[in-house]
N, CA, C and O of each residue as an XYZ file, in Angstrom:
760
protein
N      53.156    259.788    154.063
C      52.567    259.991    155.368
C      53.095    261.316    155.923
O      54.279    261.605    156.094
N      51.928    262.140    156.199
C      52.626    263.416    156.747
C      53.141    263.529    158.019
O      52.829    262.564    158.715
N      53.753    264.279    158.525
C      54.477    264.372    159.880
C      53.463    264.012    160.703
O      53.622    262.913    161.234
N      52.167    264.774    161.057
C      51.131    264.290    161.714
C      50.124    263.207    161.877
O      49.196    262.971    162.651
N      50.966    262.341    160.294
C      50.478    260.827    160.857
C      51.304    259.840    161.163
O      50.840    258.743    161.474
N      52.855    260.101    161.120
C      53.782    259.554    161.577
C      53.540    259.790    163.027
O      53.352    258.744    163.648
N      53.495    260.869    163.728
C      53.568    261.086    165.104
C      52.434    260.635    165.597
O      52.281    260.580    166.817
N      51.581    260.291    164.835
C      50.462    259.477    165.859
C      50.246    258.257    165.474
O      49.305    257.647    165.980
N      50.976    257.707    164.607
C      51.230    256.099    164.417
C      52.730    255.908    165.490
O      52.663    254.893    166.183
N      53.875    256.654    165.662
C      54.478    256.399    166.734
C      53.484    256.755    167.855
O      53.700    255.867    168.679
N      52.668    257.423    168.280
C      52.026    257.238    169.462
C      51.053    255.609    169.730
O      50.828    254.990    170.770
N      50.742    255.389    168.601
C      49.680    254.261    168.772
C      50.864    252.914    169.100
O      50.920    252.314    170.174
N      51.492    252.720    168.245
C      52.765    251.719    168.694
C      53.440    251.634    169.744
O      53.939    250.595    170.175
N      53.547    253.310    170.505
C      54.121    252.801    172.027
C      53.208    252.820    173.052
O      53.452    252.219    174.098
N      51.761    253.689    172.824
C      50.799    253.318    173.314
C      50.516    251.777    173.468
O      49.984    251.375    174.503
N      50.819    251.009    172.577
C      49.819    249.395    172.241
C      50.933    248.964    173.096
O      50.654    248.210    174.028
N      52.148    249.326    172.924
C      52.838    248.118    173.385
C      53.287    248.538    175.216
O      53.813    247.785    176.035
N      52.876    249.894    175.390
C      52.779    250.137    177.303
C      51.482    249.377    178.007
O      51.466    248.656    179.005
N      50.357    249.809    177.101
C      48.874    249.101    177.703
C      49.081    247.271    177.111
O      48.174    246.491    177.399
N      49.925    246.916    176.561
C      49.901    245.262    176.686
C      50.667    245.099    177.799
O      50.515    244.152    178.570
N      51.647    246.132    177.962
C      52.346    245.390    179.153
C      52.421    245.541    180.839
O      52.748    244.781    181.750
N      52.025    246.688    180.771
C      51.432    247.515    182.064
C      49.899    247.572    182.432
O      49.447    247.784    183.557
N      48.859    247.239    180.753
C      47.271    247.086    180.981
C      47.181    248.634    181.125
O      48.123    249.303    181.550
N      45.809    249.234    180.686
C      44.795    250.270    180.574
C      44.948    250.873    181.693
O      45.274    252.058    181.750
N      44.694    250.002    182.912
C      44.799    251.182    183.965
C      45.857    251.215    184.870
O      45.974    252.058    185.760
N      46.695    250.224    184.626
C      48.210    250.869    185.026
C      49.278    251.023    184.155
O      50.366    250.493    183.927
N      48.324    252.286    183.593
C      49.461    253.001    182.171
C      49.225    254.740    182.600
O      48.540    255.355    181.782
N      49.474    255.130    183.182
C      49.116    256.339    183.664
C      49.414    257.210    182.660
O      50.130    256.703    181.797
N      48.892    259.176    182.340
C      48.987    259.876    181.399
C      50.828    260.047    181.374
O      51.607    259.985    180.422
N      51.031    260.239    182.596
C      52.463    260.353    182.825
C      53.207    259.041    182.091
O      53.872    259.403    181.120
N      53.229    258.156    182.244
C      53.551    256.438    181.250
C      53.622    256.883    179.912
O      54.643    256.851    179.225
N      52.471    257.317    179.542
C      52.513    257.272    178.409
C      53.529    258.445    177.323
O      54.296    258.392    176.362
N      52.791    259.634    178.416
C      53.798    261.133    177.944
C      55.783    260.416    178.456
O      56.808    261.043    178.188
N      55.748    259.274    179.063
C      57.532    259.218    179.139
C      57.673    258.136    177.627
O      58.675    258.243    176.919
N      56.877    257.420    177.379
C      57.005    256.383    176.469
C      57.217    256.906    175.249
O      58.222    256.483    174.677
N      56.490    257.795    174.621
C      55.841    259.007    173.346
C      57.167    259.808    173.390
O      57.754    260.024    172.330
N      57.689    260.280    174.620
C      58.788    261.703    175.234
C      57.733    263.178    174.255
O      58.115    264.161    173.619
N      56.772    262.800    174.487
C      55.751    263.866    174.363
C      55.058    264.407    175.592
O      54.930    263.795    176.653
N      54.602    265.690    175.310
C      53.911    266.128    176.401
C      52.350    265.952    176.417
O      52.076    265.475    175.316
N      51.342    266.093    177.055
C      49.902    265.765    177.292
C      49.271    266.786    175.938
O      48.312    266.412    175.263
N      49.786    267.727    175.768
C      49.140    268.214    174.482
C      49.490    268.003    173.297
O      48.923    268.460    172.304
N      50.683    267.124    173.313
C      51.135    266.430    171.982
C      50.370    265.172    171.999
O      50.102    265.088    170.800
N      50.071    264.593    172.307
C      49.005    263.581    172.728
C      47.360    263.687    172.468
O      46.811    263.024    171.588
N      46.672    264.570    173.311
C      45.993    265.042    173.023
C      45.744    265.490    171.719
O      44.856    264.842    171.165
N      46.261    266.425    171.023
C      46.171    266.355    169.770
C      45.862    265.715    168.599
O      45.312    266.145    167.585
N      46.374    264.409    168.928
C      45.848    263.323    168.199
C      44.294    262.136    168.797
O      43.737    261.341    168.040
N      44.044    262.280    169.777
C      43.675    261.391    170.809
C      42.778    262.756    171.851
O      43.091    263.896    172.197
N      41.769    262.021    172.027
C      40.601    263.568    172.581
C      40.780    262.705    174.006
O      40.646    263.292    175.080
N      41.049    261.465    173.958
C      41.356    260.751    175.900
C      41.921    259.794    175.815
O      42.256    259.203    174.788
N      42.094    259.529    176.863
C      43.070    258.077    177.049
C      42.020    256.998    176.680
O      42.480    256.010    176.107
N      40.677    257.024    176.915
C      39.714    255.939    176.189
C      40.249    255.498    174.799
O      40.385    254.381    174.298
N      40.503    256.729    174.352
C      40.380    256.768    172.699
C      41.850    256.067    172.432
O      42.070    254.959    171.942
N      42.524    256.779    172.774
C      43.742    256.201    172.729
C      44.119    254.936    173.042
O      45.173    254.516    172.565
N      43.273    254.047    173.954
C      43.723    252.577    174.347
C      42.347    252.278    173.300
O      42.525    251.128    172.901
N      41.213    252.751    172.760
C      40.943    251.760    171.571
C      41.626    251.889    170.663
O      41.653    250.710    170.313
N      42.387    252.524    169.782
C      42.792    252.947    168.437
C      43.947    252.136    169.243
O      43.791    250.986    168.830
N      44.796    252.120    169.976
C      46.261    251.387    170.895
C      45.863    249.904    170.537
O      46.657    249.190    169.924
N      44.518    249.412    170.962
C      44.534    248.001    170.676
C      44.177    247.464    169.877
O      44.140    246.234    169.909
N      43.702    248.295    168.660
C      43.473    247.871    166.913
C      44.428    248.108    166.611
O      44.562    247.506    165.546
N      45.581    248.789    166.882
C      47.088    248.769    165.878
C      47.384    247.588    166.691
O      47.646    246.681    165.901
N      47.468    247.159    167.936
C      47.847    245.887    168.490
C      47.322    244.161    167.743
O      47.939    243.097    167.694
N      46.032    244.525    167.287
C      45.304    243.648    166.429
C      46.072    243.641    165.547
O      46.931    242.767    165.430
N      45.948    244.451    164.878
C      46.609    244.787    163.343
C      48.016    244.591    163.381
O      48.356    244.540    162.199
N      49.067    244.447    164.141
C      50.380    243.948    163.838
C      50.014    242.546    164.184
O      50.192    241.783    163.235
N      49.469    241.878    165.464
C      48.875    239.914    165.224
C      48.817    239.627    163.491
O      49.562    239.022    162.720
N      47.126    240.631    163.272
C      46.827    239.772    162.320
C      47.784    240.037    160.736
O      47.348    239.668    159.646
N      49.251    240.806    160.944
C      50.068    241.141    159.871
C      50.859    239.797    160.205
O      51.044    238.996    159.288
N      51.292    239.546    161.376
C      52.189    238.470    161.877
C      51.172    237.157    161.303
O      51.963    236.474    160.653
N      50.258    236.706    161.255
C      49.629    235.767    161.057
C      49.369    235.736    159.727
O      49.024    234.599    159.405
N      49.390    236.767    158.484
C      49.351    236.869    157.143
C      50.394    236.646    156.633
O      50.300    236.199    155.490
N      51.772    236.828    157.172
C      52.799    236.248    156.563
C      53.401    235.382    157.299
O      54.627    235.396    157.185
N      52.708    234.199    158.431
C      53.177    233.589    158.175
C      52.647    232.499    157.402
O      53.243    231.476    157.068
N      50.884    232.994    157.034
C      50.201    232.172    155.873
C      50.435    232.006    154.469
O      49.900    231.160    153.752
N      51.329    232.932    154.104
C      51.575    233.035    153.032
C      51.959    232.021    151.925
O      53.159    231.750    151.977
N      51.324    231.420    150.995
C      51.738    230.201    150.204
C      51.428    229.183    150.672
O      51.659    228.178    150.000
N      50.891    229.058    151.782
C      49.946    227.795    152.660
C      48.966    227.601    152.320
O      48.129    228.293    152.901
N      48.286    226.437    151.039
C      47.469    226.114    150.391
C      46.200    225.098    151.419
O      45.040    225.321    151.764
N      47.263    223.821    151.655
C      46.633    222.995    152.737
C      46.292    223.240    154.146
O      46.927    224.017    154.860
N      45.210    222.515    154.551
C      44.638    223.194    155.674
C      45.004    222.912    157.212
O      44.617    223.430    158.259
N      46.151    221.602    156.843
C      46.739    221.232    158.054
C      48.324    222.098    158.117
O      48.961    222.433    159.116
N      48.632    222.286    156.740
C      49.801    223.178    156.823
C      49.506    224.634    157.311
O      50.465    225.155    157.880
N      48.106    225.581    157.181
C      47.667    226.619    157.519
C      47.421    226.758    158.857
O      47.539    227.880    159.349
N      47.076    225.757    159.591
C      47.218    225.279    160.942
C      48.115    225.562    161.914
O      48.014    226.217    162.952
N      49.212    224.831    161.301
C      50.473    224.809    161.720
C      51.061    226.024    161.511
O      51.976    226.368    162.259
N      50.445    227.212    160.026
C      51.232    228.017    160.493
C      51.570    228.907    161.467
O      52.554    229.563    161.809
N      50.026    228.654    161.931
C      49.274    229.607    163.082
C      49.840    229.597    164.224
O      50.393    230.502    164.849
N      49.611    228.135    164.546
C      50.858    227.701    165.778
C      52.109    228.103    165.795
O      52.638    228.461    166.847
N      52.742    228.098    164.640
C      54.006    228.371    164.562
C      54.371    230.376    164.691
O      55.385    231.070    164.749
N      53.069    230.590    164.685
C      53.170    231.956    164.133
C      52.932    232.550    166.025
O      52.999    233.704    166.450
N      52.673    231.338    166.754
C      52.399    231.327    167.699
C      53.507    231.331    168.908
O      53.627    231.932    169.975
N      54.326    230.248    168.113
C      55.674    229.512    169.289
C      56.782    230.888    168.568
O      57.861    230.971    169.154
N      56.644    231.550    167.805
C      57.727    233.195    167.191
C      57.671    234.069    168.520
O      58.664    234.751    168.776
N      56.353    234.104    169.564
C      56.074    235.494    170.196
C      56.971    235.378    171.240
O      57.113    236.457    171.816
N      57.794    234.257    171.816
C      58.749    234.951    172.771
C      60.226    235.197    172.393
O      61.096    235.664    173.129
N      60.357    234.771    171.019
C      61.654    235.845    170.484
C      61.428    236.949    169.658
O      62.213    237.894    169.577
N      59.848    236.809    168.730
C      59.857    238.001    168.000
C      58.345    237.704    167.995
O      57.761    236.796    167.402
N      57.705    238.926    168.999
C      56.155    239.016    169.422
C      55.905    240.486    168.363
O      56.591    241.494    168.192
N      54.982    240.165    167.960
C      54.067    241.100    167.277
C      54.207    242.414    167.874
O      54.484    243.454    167.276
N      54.046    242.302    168.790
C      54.007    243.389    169.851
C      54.297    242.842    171.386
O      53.949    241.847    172.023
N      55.217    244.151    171.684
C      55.753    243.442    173.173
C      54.380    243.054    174.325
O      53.250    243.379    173.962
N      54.519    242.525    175.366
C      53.728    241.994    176.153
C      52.768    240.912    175.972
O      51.807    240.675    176.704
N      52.989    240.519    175.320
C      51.909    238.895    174.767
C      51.304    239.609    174.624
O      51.390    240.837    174.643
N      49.822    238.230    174.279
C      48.632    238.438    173.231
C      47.878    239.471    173.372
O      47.005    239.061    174.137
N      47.584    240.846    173.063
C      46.686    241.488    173.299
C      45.674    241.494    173.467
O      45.071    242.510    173.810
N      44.916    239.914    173.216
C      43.435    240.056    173.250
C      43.399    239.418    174.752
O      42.707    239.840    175.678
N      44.187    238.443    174.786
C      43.926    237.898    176.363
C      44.290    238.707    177.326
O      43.686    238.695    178.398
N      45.489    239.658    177.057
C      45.841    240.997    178.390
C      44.014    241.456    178.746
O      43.295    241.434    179.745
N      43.808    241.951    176.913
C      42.617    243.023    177.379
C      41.415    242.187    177.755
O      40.575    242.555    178.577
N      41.386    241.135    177.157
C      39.777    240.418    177.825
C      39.963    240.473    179.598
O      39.024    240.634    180.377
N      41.113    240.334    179.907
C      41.223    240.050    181.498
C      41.148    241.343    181.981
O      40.299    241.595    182.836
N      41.988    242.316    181.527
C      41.594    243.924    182.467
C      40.638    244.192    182.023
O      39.979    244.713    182.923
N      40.095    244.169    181.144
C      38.846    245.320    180.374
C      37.505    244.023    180.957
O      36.383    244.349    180.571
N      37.526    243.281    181.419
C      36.392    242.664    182.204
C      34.586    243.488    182.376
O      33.498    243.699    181.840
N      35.290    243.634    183.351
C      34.353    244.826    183.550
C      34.276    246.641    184.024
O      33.456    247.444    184.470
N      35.866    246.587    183.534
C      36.095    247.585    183.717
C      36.208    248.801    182.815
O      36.070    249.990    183.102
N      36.514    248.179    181.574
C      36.123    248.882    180.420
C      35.621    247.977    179.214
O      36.364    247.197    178.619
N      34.451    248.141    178.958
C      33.210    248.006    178.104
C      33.517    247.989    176.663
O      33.254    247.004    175.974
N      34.040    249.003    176.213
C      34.618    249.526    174.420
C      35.335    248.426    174.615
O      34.963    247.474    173.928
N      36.747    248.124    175.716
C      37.674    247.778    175.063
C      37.396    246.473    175.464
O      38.132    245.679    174.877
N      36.471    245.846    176.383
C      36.189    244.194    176.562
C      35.595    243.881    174.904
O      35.958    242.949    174.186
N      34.481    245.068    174.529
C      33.747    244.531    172.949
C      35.206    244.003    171.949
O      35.312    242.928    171.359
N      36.332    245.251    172.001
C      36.961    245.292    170.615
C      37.996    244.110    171.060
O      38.770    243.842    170.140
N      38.243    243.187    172.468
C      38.187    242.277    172.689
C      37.575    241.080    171.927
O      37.988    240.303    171.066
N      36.271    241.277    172.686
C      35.105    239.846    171.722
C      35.528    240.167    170.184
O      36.267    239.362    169.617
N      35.123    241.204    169.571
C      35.715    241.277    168.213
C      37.074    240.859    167.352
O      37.174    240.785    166.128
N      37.535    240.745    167.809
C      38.828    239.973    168.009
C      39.320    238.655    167.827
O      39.896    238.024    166.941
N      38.873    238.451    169.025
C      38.580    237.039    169.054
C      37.270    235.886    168.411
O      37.280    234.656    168.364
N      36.281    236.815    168.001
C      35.392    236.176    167.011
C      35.781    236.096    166.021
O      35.372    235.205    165.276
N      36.900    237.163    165.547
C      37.651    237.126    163.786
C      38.860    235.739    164.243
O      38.858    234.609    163.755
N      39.673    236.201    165.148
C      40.451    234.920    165.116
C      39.662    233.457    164.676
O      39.856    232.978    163.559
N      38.678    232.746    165.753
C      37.784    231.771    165.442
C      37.035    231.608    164.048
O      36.718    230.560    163.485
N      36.895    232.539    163.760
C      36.356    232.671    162.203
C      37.192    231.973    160.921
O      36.998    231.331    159.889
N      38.339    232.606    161.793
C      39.689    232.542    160.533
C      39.827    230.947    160.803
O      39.868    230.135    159.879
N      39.881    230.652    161.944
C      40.062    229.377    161.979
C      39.186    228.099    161.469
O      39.647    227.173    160.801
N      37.768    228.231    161.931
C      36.885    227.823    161.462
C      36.860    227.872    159.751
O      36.194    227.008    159.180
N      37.381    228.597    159.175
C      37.091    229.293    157.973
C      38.249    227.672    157.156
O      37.997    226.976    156.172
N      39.313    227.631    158.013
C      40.540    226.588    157.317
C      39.956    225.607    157.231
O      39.854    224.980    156.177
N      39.292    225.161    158.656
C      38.969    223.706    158.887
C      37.821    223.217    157.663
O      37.791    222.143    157.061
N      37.085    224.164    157.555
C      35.666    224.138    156.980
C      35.902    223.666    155.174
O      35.267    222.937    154.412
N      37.016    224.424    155.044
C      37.679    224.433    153.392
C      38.285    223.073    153.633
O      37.974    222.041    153.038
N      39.393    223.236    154.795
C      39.935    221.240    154.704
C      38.734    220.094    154.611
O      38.692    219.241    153.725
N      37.844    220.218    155.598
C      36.621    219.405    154.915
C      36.286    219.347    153.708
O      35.964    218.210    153.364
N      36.227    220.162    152.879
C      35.588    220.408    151.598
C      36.357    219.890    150.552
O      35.996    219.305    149.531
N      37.595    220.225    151.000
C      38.909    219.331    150.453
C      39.016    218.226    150.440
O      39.339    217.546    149.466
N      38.736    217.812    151.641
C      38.705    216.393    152.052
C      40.623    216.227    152.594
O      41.157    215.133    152.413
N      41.301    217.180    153.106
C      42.442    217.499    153.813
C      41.983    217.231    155.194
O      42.884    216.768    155.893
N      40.674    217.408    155.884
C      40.608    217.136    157.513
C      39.219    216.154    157.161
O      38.409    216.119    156.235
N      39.488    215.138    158.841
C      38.092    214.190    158.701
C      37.111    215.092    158.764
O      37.250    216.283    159.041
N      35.662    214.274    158.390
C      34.834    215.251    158.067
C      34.070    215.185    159.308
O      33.126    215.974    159.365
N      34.254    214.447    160.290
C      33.793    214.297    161.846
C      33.828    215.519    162.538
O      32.999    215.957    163.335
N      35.352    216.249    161.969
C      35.769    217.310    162.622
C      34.952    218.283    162.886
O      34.156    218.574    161.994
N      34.912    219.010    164.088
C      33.803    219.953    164.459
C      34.635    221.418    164.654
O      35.121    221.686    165.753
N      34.758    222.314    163.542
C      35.389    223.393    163.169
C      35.504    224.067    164.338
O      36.630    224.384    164.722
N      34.383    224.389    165.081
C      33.918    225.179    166.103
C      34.425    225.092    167.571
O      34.735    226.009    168.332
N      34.429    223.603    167.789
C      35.195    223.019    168.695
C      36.865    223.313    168.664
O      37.551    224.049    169.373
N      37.188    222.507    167.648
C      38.853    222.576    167.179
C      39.188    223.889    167.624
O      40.010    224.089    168.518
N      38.314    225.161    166.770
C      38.977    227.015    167.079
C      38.682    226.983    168.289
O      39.623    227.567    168.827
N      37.829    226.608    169.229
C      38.144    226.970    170.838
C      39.105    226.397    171.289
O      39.991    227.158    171.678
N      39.378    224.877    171.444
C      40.580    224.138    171.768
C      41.722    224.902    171.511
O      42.474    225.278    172.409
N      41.993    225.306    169.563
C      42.922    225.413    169.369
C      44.039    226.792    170.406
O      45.153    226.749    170.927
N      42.744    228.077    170.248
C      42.409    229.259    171.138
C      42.838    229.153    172.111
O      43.981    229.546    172.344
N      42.002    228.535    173.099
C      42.153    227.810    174.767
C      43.611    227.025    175.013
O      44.015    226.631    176.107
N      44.129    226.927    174.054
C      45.288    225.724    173.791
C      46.231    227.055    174.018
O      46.830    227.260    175.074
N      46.283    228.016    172.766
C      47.967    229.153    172.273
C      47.527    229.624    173.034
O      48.497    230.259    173.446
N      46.406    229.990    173.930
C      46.463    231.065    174.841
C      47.109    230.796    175.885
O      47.876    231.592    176.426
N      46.882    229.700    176.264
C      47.391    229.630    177.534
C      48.559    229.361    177.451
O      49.289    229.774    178.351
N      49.119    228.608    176.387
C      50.422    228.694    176.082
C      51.212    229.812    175.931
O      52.405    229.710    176.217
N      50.809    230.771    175.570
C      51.445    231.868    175.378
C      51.561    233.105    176.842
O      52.140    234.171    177.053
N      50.547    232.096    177.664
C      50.360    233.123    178.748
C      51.828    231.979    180.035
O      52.453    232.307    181.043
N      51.777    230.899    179.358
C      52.550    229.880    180.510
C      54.056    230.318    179.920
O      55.031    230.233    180.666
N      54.196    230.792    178.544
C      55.561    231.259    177.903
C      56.048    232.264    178.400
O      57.241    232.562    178.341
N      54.816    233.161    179.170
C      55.304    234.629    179.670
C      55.894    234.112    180.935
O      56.948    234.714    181.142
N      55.639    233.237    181.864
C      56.088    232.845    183.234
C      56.910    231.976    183.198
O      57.576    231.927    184.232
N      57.247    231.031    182.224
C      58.001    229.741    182.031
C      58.902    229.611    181.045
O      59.196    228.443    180.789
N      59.541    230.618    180.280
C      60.068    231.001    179.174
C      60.890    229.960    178.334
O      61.110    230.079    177.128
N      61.503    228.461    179.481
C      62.319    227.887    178.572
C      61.263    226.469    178.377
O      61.928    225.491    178.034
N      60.087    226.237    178.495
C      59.183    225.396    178.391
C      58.179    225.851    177.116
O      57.362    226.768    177.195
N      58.399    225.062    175.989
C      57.985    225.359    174.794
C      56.309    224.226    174.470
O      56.201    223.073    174.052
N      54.998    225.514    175.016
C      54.107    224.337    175.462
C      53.640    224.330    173.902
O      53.331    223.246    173.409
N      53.583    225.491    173.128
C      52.919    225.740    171.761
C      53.356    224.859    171.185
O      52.411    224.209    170.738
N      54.885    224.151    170.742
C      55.264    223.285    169.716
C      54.714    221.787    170.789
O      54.537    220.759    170.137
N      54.548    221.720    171.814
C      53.625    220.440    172.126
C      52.348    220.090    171.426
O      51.943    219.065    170.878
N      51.749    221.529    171.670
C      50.484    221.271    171.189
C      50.265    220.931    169.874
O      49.602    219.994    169.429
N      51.234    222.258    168.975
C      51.475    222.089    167.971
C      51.728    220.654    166.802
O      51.587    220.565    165.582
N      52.302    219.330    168.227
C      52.815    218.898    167.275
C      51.356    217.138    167.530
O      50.980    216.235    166.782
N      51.043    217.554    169.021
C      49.964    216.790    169.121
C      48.675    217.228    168.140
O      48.382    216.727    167.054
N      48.086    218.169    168.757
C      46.518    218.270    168.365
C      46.328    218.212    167.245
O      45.382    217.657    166.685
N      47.844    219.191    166.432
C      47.167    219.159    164.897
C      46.714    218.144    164.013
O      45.991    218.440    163.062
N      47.114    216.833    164.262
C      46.808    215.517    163.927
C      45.615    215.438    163.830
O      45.188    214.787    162.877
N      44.621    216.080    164.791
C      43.222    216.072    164.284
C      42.324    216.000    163.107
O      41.103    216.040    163.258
């Protein structure tokens, strides 16, 4: 990796992890040039605007989740154990988060509303691959005959979704209340 893609993979990493925790629009050019200890044309350089920079900021933010979620799948054959790893890969983020500031997709679905468009889509995108992935386990455990076959894939990935999210958003305010290994240890029984 040459110098000039090291310095803009350290920009995207402290970029991802100021806009998870401060959000898109209270990350100012100044935020970012103290975070980087770069100046606006060292920045620039890599990055033609701050648009650009908080999309490419929240696909490296994706992309360390979905690295955190590949190992902790790793060697997880069964589909209730693949489950669980998820969760588990889930109840890790308030001692060792993917990236600082919780989930990136729920920060950005909530600021990027309607305020920014690119980054509400690479939002939905996101979160349609998460559900996918999930759907994708349940669908194989059926086939397996590892989950009942009643089970409604589609349902379960929103629950499950609607479930770590909010857990992970009640972990940011409630830190010694562990709601993920609740859920974790109820729902998966499904």
């Amino acid at each position: 990796m040459s110098k000039g893609e090291q310095t803009k993979e350290r920009i995207l990493q402290q970029a991802a992890e100021l806009f998870n925790q401060q959000g898109y629009a209270g990350s100012s050019m100044s935020d970012i040039m103290r975070v980087t200890g770069l100046k606006k044309g060292g920045i620039y350089n890599h990055f033609q605007s701050k648009d650009e920079l908080a999309l490419q900021a929240f696909d490296y933010a994706i992309a360390c989740v979905q690295e955190h979620y590949k190992i902790a799948l790793q060697g997880k054959r069964h589909a209730i154990e693949r489950l669980q790893a998820i969760v588990n890969a889930f109840r890790s983020y308030a001692e060792n988060p993917p990236i600082k500031g919780g989930c990136p997709i729920l920060n950005t679905a909530i600021e990027s509303d309607d305020a920014h468009p690119a980054l509400r889509h690479r939002a939905q995108q996101a979160m349609d691959s998460w559900r996918a992935m999930i759907c994708r386990i349940i669908e194989i455990g059926i086939k397996k005959g590892e989950v009942h076959p009643d089970v409604n894939p589609d349902e379960v990935a929103t629950i499950a979704i609607a479930t770590i999210e909010g857990a992970v958003m009640m972990i940011d305010i409630l830190p010694r209340i562990e709601f993920v290994g609740f859920w974790g240890q109820t729902a998966i029984a499904v």
